[in-house]
C-alpha positions in Angstrom: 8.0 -4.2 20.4 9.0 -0.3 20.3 12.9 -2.0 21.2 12.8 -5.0 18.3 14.1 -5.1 15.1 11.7 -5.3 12.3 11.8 -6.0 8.9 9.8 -4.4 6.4 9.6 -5.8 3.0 8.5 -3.6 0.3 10.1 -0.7 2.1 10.8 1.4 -0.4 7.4 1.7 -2.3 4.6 3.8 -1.6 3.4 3.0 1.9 6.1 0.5 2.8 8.7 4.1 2.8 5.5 5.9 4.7 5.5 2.9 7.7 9.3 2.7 7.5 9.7 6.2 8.0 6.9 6.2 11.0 9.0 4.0 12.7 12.2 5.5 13.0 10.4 8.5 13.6 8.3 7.5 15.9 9.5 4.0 18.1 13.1 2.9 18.7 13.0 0.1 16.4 15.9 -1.1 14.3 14.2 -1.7 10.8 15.6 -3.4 7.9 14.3 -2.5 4.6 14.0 -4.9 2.3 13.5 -4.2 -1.2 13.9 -5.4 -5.1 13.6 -1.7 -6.1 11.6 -2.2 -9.1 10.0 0.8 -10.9 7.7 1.4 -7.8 10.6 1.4 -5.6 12.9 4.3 -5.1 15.5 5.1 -2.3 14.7 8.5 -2.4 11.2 8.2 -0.6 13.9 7.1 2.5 15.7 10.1 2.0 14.7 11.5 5.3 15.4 8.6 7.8 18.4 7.7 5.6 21.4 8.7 8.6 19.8 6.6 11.3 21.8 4.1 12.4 18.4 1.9 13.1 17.6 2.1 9.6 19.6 -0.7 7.4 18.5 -1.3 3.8 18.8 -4.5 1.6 18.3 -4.6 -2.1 16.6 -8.6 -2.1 13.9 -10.2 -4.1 11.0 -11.2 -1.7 11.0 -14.6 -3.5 14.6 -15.2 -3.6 14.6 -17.6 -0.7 18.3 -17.5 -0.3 18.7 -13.9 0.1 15.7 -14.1 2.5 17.2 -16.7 4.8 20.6 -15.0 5.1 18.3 -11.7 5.8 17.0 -13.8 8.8 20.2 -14.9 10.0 21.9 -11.7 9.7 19.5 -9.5 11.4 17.6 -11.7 13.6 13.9 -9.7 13.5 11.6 -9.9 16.5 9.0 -8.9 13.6 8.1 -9.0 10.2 6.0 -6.4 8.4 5.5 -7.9 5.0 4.4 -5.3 2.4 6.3 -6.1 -0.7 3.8 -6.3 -4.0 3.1 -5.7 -7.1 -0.2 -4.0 -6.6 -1.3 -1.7 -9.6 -4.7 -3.0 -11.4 -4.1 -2.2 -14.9 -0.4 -3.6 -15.3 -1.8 -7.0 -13.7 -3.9 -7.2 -16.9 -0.9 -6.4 -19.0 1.2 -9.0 -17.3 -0.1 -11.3 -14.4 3.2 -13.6 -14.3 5.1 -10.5 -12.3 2.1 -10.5 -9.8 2.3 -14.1 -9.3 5.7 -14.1 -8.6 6.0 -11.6 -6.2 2.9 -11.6 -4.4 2.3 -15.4 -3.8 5.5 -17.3 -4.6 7.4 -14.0 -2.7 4.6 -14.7 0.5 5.1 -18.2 0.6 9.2 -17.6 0.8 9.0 -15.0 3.3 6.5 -17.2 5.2 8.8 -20.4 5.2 12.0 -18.3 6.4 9.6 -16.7 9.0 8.2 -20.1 9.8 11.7 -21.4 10.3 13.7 -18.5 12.0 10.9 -18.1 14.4 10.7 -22.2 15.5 14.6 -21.3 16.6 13.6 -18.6 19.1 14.1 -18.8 22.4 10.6 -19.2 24.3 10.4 -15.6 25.2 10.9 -14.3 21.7 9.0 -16.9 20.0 5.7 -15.6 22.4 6.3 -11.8 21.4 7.5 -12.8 17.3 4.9 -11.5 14.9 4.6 -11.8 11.0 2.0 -9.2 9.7 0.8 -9.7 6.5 -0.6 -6.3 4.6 -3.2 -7.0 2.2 -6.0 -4.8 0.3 -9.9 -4.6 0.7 -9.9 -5.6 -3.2 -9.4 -9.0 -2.6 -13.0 -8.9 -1.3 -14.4 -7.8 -4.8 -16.8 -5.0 -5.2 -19.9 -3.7 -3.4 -22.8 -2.3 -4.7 -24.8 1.1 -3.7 -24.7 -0.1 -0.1 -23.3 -2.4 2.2 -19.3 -2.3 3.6 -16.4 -4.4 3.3 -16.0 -6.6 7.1 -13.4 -8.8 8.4 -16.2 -11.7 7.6 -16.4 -10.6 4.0 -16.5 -13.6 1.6 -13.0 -13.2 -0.9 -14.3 -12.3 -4.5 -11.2 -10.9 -6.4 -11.8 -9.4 -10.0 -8.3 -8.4 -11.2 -5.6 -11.0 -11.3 -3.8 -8.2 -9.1 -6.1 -8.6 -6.5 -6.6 -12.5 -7.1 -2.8 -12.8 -6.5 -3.2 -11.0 -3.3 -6.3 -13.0 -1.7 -4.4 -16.2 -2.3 -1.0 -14.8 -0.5 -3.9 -13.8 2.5 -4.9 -17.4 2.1 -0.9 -18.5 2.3 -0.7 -16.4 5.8 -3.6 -18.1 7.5 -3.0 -21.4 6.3 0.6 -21.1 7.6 -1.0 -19.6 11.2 -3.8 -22.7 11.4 -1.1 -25.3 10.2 2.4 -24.5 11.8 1.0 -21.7 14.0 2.8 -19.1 12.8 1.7 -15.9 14.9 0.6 -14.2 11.8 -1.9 -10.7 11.4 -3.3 -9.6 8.8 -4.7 -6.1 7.1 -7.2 -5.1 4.4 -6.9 -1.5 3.8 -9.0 0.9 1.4 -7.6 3.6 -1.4 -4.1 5.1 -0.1 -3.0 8.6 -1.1 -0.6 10.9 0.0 3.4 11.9 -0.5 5.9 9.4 -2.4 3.3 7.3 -4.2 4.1 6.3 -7.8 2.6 8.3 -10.7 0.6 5.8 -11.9 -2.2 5.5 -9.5 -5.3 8.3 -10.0 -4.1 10.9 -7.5 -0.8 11.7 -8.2 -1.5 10.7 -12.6 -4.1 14.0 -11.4 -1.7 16.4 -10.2 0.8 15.5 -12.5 -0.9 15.8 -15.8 -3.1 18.7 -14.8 0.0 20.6 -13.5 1.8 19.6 -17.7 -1.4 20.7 -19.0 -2.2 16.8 -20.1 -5.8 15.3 -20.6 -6.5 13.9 -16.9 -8.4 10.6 -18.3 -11.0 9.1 -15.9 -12.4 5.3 -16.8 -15.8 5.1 -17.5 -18.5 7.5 -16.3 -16.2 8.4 -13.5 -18.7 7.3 -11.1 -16.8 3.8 -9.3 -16.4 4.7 -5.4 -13.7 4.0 -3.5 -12.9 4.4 0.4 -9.8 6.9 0.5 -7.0 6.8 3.4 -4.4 9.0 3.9 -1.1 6.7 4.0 0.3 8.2 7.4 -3.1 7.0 8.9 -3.1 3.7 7.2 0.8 3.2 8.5 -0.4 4.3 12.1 -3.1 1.6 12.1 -0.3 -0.8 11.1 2.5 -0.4 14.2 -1.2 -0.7 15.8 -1.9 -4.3 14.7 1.4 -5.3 15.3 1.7 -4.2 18.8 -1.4 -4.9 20.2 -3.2 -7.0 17.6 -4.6 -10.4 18.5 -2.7 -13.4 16.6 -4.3 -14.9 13.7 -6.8 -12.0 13.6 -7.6 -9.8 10.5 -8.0 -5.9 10.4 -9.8 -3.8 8.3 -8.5 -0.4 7.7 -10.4 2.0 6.1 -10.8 6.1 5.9 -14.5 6.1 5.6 -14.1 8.2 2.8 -16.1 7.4 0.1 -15.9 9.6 -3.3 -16.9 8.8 -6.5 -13.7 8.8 -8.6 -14.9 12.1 -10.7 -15.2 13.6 -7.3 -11.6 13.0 -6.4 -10.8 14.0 -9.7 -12.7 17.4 -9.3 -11.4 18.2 -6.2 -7.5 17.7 -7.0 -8.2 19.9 -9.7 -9.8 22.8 -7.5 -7.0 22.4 -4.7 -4.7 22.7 -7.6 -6.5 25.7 -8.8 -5.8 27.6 -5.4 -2.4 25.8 -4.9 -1.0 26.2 -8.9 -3.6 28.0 -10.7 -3.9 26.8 -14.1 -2.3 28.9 -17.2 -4.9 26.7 -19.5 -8.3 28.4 -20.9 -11.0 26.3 -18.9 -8.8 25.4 -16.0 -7.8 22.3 -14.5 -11.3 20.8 -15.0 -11.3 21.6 -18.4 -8.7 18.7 -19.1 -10.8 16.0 -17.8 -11.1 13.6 -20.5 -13.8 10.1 -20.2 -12.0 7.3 -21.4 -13.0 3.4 -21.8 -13.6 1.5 -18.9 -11.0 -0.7 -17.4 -12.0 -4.1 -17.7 -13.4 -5.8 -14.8 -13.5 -2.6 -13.0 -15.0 -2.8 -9.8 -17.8 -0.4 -8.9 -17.6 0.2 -5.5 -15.5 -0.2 -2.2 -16.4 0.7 1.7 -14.8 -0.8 4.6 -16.0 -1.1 8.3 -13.2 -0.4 10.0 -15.2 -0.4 13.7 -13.2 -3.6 14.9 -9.6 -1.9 14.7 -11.4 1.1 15.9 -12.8 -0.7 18.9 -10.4 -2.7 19.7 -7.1 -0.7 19.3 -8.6 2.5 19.2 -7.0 3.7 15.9 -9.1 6.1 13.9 -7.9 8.4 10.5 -6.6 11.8 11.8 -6.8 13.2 8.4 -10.3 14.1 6.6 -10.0 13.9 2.8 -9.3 17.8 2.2 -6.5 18.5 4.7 -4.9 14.7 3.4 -5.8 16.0 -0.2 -4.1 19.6 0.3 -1.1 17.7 2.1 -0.6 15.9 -0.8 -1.3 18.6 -3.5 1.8 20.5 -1.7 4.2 17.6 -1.7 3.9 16.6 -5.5 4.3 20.8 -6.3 7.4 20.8 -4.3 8.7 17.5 -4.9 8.9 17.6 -9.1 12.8 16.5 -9.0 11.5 12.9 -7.2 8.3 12.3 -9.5 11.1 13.0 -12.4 13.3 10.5 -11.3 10.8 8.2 -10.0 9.3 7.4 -13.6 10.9 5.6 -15.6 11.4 6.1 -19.4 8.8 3.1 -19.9 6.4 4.7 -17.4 5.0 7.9 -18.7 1.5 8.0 -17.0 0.2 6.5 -19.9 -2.6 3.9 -19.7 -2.2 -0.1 -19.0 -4.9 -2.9 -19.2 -6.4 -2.3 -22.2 -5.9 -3.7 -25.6 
C-alpha cells in the first residue's frame, strides 16, 4: 500500500488533515483529499504538505454521488480512508438533519461508488483494495465507574451525533457481509492536539483562558473520557489499513482517562507556565460550572489490547507531552484559530435550549 493512491474523505478537518499529512510525510502514497470544507474544514491545516505533487485536493460533498463517482474514475484509488463527518455533540442536538446527511446518506454514497469502482478491478487490485471506515467509541454509549469499551461492545448511542455514526458502522459491515466489500473499521477515544476546531473542550480551553473568557465546564466536571493525541490515533490508522484483517474492527484508544475538570485544570496550569495569565486568580480562576449537556455521557474507556496485539501500535505520546504539544501550537498558531472560526462560531455553547 505505501505505493497506492488513497483517498481520504474528510481531509481537511481535524484528524482527517493530521492522517493526510502523515501520509505524505511519512509513505509514498498519492492521496486525494476530499472535502466539502464546511466550518470544520480549512485548507490551511494542509498548509504544510500543500507543494507535494502526491497530494491533490477536491472540494466534493461526501453524499453527492455524482462528484463521488467521477472522484473514482478520475483517480482510480487502491484505498479509501473515509473520515468525513459531522461529529460535534452539541450541534447534533441543535440540528440532527446535517448529521444525517453527511454521516449516513454520505457513508452509503461513498460505499456504493467503492462497491462499484472496486467490482471493476483487475484481480490483483481487487485482493489488495481496502475501504476503512473511521468511527468513534461513542457509538458504544457510556460506561460506568468500571469496565472498557471492546470491539464486542453492544452499540448504545446517546446523541443523535453518535446515533448517526453507529448506523454508518452498521452501513460498512452490512456492505462487507452482503457484497463483500473489503471494509475495516475504527472506534477511537477523545482526540486532541494541533488544527482541531475551537469548539471541542481542549482548544475552547486555551482559547478562552488565553482572551481572559469564563472556560465553562458541563455539569460537575466530573464525566471521563479516554484522551488520544491525534498523530497517535492517525498512526494506528495507516496501521489498520495496511495490515488490518478485512471485515475486522479496531479500537483505538490512549488509555488516558481524566475527568473533564482534570483536563480542564491541567490546560490551565500548562498555560500558566507557557502564557502566564495577566488575570487576578489565574487561569483557574475562569473556570465557570455550567448546565449539563443533555444526554451527556458519563464515562468512556477503550481496550485497545487487540490493535496493540495484533499490529503492535501503541500511543507514543502520554497526556502531558501531547498536552504541552498542543498548548504550543494554539499560542503560535492564533492567525489559523482566527480564520478558522467563523463569524457564527464564537466558542459559544450549542445543545441547549
Amino acid at each position: 500500500m505505501s505505493r497506492s493512491t488513497i483517498l481520504v474523505t474528510g481531509g481537511a478537518g481535524f484528524i482527517g488533515s493530521a492522517l493526510v499529512r502523515y501520509l505524505i510525510r511519512e509513505t509514498e502514497a498519492t492521496v486525494i483529499t476530499v472535502d466539502k470544507l464546511t466550518y470544520a474544514g480549512t485548507l490551511a491545516s494542509l498548509d504544510p504538505i500543500a507543494d507535494s505533487d502526491r497530494h491533490h485536493f477536491e472540494r466534493v460533498d461526501v453524499a453527492d454521488a455524482g462528484a463521488i463517482g467521477r472522484l473514482f474514475e478520475q483517480y482510480d484509488p487502491d484505498a479509501v480512508m473515509h473520515l468525513a463527518a459531522e461529529s460535534h455533540v452539541d450541534r447534533s442536538i441543535d440540528g440532527p438533519a446535517a448529521f444525517i446527511e453527511t454521516n449516513i446518506l454520505g457513508t452509503y454514497t461513498l460505499l456504493e461508488a467503492a462497491r462499484e469502482h472496486w467490482r471493476h478491478l483487475d484481480d490483483g487490485r481487487r485482493e489488495t483494495f481496502r475501504f476503512l471506515h473511521v468511527s468513534t467509541d461513542e457509538v458504544y454509549g457510556e460506561l460506568g465507574d468500571d469496565g472498557y469499551f471492546s470491539e464486542e461492545t453492544p452499540y448504545d448511542p446517546s446523541s443523535p451525533y453518535s446515533a448517526s455514526k453507529a448506523s454508518s458502522d452498521h452501513l460498512v459491515r452490512a456492505w462487507h457481509r452482503t457484497y463483500d466489500l473489503p471494509v475495516l473499521v475504527t472506534n477511537c477515544s477523545n482526540n486532541y492536539g494541533p488544527y482541531q476546531y475551537p469548539e471541542k473542550l481542549i482548544p475552547v480551553i486555551i482559547l478562552k483562558s488565553i482572551n481572559g473568557e469564563t472556560i465553562p465546564v458541563y455539569g460537575t466536571g466530573e464525566n471521563v473520557r479516554d484522551w488520544l493525541y491525534v498523530e497517535d490515533h492517525v498512526r494506528a490508522l495507516h496501521a489498520v489499513l495496511e495490515d488490518g484483517a478485512v471485515g475486522e474492527t479496531y479500537n483505538v484508544g490512549g488509555r488516558c482517562e481524566k475527568q473533564n475538570i482534570e483536563v480542564v485544570r491541567t490546560v490551565c496550569d500548562m498555560l500558566e507556565e507557557e502564557h502566564p495569565s495577566t488575570h487576578n486568580g489565574g487561569y483557574q480562576d475562569l473556570i465557570r460550572f455550567v448546565e449539563d449537556r443533555p444526554g451527556h455521557d458519563w464515562r468512556y474507556a477503550i481496550d485497545c489490547s487487540k490493535i496493540r496485539n495484533n499490529l503492535g501500535w501503541a500511543p507514543q505520546e502520554t497526556f502531558e507531552t501531547g498536552i504541552r504539544k498542543t498548548v504550543r501550537w494554539y499560542l503560535k498558531n492564533r492567525g489559523w484559530c482566527d480564520n478558522a472560526l467563523d463569524e457564527s462560531s464564537n466558542m459559544e455553547r450549542l445543545g441547549v435550549d
